[in-house]
C-alpha positions in Angstrom: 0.0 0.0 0.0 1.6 3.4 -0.8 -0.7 6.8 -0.2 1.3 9.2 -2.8 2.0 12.6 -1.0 3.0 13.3 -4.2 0.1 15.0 -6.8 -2.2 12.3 -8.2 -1.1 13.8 -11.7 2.8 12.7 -11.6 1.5 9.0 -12.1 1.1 6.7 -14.9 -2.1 4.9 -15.3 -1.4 1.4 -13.4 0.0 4.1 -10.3 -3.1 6.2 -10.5 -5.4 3.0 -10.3 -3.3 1.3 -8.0 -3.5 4.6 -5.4 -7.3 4.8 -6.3 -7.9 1.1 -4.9 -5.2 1.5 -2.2 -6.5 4.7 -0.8 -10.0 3.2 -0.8 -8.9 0.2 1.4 -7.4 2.8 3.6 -10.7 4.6 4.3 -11.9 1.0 4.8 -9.5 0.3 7.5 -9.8 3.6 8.4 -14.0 3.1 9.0 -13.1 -0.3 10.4 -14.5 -2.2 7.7 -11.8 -4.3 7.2 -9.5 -6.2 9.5 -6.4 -6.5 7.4 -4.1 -4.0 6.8 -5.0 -2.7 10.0 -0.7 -1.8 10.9 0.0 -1.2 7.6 2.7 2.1 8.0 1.7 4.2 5.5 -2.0 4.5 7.2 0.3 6.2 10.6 0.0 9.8 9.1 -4.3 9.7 8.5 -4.9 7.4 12.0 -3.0 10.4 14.0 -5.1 13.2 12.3 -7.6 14.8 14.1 -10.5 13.5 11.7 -9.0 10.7 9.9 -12.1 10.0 7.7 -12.1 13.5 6.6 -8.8 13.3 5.6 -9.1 10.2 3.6 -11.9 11.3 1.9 -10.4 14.8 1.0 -7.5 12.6 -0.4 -9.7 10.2 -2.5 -11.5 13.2 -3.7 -7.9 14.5 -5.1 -6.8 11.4 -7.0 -10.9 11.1 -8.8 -10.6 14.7 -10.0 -7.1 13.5 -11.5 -8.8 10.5 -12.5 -12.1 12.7 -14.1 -9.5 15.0 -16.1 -8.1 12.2 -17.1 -11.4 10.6 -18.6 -11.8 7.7 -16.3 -14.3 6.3 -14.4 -13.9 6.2 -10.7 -16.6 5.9 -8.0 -17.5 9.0 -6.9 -20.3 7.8 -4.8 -17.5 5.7 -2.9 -16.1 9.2 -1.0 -17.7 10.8 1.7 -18.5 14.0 0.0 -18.9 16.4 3.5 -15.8 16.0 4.6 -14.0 18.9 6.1 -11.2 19.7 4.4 -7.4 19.8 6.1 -4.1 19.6 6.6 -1.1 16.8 6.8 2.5 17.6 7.2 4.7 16.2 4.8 8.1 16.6 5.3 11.1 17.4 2.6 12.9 14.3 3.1 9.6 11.9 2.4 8.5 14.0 -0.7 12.4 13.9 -2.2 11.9 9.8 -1.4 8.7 9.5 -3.0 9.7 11.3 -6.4 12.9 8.8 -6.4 10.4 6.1 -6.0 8.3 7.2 -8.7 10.8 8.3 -11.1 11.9 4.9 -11.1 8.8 3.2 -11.1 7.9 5.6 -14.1 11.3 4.6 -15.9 9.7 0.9 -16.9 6.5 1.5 -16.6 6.1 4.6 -18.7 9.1 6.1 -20.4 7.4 9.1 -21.9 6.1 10.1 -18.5 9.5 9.1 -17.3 10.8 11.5 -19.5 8.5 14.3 -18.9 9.1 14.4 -15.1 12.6 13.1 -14.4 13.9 16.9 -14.7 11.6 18.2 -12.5 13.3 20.0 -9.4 9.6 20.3 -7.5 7.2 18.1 -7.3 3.5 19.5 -6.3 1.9 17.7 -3.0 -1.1 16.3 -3.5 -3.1 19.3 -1.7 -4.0 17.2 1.8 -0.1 18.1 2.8 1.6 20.8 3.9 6.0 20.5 3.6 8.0 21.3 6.1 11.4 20.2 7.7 12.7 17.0 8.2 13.8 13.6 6.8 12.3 10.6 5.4 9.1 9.9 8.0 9.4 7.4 10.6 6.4 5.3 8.9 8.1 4.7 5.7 8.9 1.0 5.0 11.6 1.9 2.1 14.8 3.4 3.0 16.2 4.3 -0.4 19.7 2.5 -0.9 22.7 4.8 -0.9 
């Protein structure tokens, strides 16, 4: 499971479904629907929110507009439409990770995309998160090899 912190737009098809499907079993686990995935680390950030539920649903509701301008057909009914919007901290050292980790993703999955965003110095933030200071965060699985 990976919830992007990176904007929805940066990723190829299969990523874009893939965080569509990803970040709907999170609200599940989130809601308690589900009883797997229940410790996965990548869920830390929304569970120690102040209103989890809103935040998942303010980040599904980024990755269907991508999906919309896009011209696919995502659930909209499947997002809790009232939530309240907020704000996550992201910090510098997770976003640099992530667009390493998508760059290379990108590089066999999609080499024109690849190509398009591999000189990019600064990635947007999908809008739930707010940068600030710091180093790769404490819930991320990957350390990138050095």
């Amino acid at each position: 499971m990976r919830t992007w912190s990176l904007h929805p737009q940066y990723l190829d098809t299969k990523g874009l479904v893939s965080l569509w499907r990803e970040a709907l079993l999170a609200k599940h686990v989130l809601e308690g629907a589900t009883r797997g995935y229940t410790r996965h680390p990548q869920l830390d950030r929304f569970k120690k929110a102040d209103r989890p539920l809103d935040c998942i649903n303010q980040y599904l509701a980024a990755v269907y507009q991508e999906a919309v301008e896009r011209g696919y057909r995502f659930g909209k009914e499947k997002i809790d439409w009232g939530f309240r919007p907020s704000k996550l901290a992201v910090t510098k050292g997770q976003v640099r990770y992530e667009a390493e980790h998508l760059l290379s993703k990108l590089k066999s999955r999609d080499p024109e995309r690849y190509d398009a965003w591999s000189k990019k110095r600064k990635f947007d933030l999908h809008p739930l998160f707010d940068l600030v200071e710091g180093d790769i965060e404490e819930w991320e699985r990957y350390k990138p090899h050095h």
